[in-house]
Each structure stands twice: as C-alpha cells, then as structure tokens.
C-alpha positions as CSV (number, residue, x, y, z in Angstrom):
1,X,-1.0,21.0,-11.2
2,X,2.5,22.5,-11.0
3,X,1.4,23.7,-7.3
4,X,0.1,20.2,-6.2
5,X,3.5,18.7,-7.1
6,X,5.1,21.4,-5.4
7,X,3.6,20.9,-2.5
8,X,3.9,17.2,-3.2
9,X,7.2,17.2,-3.6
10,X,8.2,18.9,0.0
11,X,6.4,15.9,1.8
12,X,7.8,13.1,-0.1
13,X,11.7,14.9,1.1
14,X,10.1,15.1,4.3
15,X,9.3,11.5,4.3
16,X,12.9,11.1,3.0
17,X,14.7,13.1,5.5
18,X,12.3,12.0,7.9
19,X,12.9,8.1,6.8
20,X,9.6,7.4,6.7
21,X,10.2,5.7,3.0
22,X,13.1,3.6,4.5
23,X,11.7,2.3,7.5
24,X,8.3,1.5,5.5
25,X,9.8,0.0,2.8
26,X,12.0,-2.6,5.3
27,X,9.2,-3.3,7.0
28,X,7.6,-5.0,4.0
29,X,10.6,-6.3,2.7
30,X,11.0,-8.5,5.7
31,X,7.5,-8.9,6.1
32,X,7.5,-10.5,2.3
33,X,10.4,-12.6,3.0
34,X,9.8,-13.7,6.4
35,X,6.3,-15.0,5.0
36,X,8.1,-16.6,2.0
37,X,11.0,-18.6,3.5
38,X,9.5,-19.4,7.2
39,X,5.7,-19.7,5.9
40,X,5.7,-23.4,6.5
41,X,7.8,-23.5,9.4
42,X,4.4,-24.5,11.7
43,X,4.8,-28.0,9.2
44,X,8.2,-28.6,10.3
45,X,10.3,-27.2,7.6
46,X,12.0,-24.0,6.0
47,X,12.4,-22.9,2.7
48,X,9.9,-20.7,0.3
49,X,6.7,-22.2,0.1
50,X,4.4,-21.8,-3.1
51,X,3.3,-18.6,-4.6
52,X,-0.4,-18.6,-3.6
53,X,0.5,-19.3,0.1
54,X,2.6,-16.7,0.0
55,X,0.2,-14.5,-1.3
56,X,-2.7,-15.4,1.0
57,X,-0.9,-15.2,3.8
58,X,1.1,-11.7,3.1
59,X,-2.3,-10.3,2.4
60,X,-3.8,-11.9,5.7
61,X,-0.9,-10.2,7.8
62,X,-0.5,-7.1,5.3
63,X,-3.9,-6.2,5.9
64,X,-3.2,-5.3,9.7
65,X,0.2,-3.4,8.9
66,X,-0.8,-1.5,5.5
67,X,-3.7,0.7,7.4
68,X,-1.7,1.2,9.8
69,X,1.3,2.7,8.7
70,X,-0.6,5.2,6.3
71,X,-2.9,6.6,9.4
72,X,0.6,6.8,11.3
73,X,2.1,8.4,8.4
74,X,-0.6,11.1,7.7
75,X,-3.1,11.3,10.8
76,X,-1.2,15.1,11.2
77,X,-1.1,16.4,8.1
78,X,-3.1,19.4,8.2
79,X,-3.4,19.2,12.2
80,X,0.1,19.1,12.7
81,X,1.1,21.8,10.5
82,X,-1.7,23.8,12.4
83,X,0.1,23.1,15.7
84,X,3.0,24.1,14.3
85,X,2.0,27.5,12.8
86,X,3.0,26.6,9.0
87,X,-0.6,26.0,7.9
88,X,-0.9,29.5,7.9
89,X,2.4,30.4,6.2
90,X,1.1,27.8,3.4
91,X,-2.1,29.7,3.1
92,X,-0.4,32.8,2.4
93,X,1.2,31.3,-0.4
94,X,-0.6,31.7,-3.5
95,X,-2.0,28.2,-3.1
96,X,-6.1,27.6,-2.6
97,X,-6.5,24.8,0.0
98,X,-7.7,21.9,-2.3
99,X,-4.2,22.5,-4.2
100,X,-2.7,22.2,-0.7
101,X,-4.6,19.4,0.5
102,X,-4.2,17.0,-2.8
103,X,-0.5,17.9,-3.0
104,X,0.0,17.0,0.6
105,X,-2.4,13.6,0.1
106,X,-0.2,13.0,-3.1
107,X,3.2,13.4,-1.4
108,X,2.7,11.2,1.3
109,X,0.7,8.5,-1.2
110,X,4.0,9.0,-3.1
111,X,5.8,7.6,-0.4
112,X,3.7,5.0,0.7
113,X,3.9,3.8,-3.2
114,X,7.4,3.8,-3.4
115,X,7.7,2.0,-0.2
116,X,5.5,-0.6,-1.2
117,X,7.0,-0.9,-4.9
118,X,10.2,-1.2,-3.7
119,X,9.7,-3.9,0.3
120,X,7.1,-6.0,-1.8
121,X,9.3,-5.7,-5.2
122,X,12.3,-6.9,-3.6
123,X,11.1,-10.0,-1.7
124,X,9.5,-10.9,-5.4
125,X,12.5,-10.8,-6.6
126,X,14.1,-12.8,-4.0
127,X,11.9,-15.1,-4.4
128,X,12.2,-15.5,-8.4
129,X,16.1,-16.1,-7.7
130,X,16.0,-18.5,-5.4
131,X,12.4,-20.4,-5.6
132,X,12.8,-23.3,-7.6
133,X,8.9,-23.9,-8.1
134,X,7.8,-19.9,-8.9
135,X,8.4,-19.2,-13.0
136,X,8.6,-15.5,-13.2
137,X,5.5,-15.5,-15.3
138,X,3.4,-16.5,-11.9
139,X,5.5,-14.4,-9.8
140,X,5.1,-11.0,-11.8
141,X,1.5,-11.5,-12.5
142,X,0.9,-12.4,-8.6
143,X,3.0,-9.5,-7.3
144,X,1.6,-7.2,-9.4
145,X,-1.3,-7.3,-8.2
146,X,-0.7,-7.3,-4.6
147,X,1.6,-4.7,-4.8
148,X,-1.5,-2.4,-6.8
149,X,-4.0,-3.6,-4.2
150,X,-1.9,-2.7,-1.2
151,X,-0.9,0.2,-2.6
152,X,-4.5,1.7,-3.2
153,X,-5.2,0.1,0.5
154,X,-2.5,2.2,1.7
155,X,-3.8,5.6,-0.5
156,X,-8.1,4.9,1.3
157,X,-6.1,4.9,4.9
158,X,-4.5,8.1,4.0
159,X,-7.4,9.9,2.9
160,X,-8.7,8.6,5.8
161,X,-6.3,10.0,8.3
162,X,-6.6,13.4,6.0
163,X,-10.6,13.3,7.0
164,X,-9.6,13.4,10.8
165,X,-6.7,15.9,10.9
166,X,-8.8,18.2,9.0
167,X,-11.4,17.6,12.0
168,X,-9.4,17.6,15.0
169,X,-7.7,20.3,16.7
170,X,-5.2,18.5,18.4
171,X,-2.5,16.1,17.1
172,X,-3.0,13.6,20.1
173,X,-6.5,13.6,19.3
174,X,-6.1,12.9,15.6
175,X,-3.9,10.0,16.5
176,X,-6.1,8.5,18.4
177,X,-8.6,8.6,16.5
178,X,-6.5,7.5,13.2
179,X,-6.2,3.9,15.9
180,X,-10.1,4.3,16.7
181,X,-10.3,3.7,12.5
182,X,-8.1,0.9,12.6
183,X,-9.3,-1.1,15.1
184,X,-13.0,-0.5,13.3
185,X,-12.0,-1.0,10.2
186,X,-9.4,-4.4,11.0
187,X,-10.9,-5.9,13.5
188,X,-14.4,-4.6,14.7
189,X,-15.8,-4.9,11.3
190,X,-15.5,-8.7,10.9
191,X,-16.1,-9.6,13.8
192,X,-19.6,-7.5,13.7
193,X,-20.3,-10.0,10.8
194,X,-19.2,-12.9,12.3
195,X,-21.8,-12.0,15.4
196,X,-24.7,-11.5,12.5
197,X,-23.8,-15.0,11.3
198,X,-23.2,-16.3,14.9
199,X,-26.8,-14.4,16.4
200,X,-28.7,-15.5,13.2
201,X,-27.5,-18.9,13.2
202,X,-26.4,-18.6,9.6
203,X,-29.9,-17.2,8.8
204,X,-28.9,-14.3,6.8
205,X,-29.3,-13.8,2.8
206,X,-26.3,-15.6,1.5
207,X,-26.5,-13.4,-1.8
208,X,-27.0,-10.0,0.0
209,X,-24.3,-11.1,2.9
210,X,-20.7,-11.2,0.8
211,X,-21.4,-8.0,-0.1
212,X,-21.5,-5.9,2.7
213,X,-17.6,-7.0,2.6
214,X,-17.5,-4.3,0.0
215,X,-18.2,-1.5,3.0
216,X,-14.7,-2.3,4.2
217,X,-11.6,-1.8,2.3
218,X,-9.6,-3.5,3.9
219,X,-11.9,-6.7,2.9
220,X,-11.9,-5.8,-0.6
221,X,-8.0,-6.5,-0.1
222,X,-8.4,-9.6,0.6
223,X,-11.2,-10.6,-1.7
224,X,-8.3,-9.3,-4.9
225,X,-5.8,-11.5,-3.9
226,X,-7.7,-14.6,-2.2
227,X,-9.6,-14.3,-5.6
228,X,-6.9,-15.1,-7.3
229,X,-6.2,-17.7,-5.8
230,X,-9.8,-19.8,-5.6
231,X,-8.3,-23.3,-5.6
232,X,-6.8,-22.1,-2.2
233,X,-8.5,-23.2,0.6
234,X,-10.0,-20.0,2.5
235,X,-12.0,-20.0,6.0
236,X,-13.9,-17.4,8.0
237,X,-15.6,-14.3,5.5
238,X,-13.6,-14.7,2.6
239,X,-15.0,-18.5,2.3
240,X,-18.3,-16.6,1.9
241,X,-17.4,-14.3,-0.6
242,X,-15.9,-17.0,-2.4
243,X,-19.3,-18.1,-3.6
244,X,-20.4,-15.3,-5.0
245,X,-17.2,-14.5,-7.5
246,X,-16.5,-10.9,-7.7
247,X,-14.0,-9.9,-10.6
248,X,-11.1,-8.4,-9.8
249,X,-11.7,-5.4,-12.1
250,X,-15.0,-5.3,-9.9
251,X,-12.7,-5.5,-6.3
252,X,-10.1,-2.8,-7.5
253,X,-13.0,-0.8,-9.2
254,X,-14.6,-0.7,-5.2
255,X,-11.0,0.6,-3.9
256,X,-11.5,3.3,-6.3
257,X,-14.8,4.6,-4.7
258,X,-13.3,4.3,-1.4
259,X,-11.0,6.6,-2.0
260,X,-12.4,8.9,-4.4
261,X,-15.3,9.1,-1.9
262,X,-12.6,9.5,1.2
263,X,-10.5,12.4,-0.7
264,X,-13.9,14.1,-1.8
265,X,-14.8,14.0,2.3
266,X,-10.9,15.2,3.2
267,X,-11.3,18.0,0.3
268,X,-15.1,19.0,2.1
269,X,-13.9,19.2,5.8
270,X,-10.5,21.2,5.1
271,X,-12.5,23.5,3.1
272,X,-14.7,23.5,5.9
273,X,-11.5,24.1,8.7
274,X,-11.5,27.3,10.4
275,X,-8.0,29.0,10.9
C-alpha cells in the first residue's frame, strides 16, 4: 500500500506542477456557475435558477466535459512514460507493475477528485450565499451527489484511458484513440439507440430497452441525478428510463462495475505489456 501511494503521490505533484488540478477545477467552477446564474437566460432573465434545473442541466453538459478531461488527463500514462524512457527506471524500482499501475490510476483519480470537490463545491456554495430559494438542506444533499457521481464518471474514463496506453505504442495513437472512446461513449452510443427506436418504430421491449442505458456510463450519470429529480420534465433516453425507476444505490452500484471491471482490464493488459 505504502508503494501505491508513493507512486500516487508523484502524479498528483505532477498534476500540481503541471496545473492540471487548477485548470480542472476552474473549468467546473465556471461551468457550475455559468449554469446557475445564466441558466434561464434563453427565458429572458438572469439570476440562479432552481436547484433541480441546475442539476439537470450541469449533468446534461458535465457529461461531455467530465470524460473528456480524465482521457486527456491520463490517455499517456504508461505510454508516455514508455516514450520517455522512465517506465523502465520505475520497473527497476522495487515496485511490481500492478503497484505501479494502481498508484499511477490513484494519483491522477486523486486529482480529478480534488478538482471536482473543490469547481463543483465552490459554485454550491455560491449558490447557498446568494440563492434566495435553495435551503442548504437541498443544496448539500443535491451536490453531494453530483459531485460523487461525476467523480466516479471521471475515475471509469481514467481506467479507461489506462486500458489504451497500456495497448498503444505511441502517445499520438493513444490520444486518439482516448477521443475514438469519447465520441463512442457521448455521442455514438445514444444515438445508436435513438436509430433502434427510430428503425423499429418504437417496437422494442420497453422493459428490456432502459436498460441497455446501463452499458454506458456516462448514462448511468445521468439516470443518478435526473433520478433525483423525477418531477423534472426529461426528454430523449432518460424519459425512457424514467419509467422503469432505478435506485440510486442501484445507478452508483453500476459505476462501481464499470470501473472495477475497467481497472481489472488496465491491470490485465499492462501485465500483459512488453518492455
């Protein structure tokens, strides 16, 4: 344990020096904010809107930016130190490659936490200082949970850029393929659904169909918070998955196995790795 903290400790100064952790964490902040106070600036006015707005529509737009900032921050973990000739200066250590591997995962999880705690955190707070309608009863119990769900959306994409720098060769390789997952993951995989409901005409198992939003994670990101919301009015998949009511122990429980299963695969291949 002391030599995975080790090692996670040199990536999360890395991400420090590097200012990886402050440029992630104004990111969100603004994000947050910008969501907050301008959210209903389409109906003609300023000013923060109500909690479960805000939350449906950070998680709408967080969902493109969280997965994207993890692959960008880890895609060359293991690849990049190869190119760089300090993989094998690590493996002289006396370090075995999981130890490496889960120390360098936890660093740069450690910084996508911290990041998240600390954009999304702030704008909360913002928000229970100057939002007259949000008691901080509502506001910690939302946050919280967005702030846990984004955060384990953020640790799956890093496990999965993990998976392709411990395949690649190449840096420029792994980051394209780290936007090849994105786009999949964001954008192709809805809209594959959306042409099964489209090509079927709506004929497809409306018990069986919600769920293959669980082989996404960044759906299951959605489904925590639109879920906690349900007297919000939701279009598209999520209306759907509405019907069918999964718990939120149930949605976060899912994460979990997406990125157990993801680390596990990471773990496999770098084992795997030839160097």
């Amino acid at each position: 344990m002391n030599a995975i903290l080790t090692v996670a400790g040199k990536e999360f100064r890395d991400g420090l020096r590097n200012r990886w952790i402050v440029a992630i964490t104004v990111i969100f902040a603004v994000l947050a904010i910008g969501l907050a106070y301008f959210g209903a600036a389409a109906a003609g006015r300023v000013g923060f809107t109500s909690l479960s707005t805000t939350i449906v529509s950070l998680a709408s737009l967080a969902v493109f930016i969280i997965p994207l900032i993890a692959l960008m921050l880890a895609y060359d973990g293991v690849v990049g130190e190869d190119e760089n000739g300090t993989l094998l200066l690590l493996m002289t250590y006396p370090l075995s490659r999981w130890q490496i591997l889960l120390g360098k995962m936890a660093g740069h999880g450690a910084i996508m936490a911290f990041s998240t705690l600390l954009g999304f955190g702030s704008a909360a707070i913002i928000m229970g200082l100057f939002a007259d309608s949000t008691s901080w009863g509502d506001l910690i119990s939302a946050f919280s949970l967005f702030i846990v769900s984004a955060i384990l959306l953020g640790w799956v994409f890093i496990a999965f850029a993990y998976i392709i720098s411990t395949l690649v060769t190449e840096k420029s390789k792994a980051a394209g393929m780290a936007l090849i997952v994105w786009f999949l993951f964001v954008l192709v995989f809805d809209l594959g659904l959306l042409g099964l409901l489209v090509g079927t005409q709506g004929d497809v198992n409306a018990e069986l169909f919600p769920y293959l939003l669980l082989l996404n994670p960044t759906d299951i990101f959605r489904l925590v918070n639109i879920s906690y919301f349900a007297s919000e009015k939701i279009t598209g998949l999520m209306a759907i998955a509405q019907h069918v009511q999964f718990s939120t122990i149930t949605l976060l429980l899912g994460m979990l196995v997406w990125l157990s299963s993801s680390i596990g695969l990471a773990l496999l291949f770098f084992n795997r790795r030839s160097l």
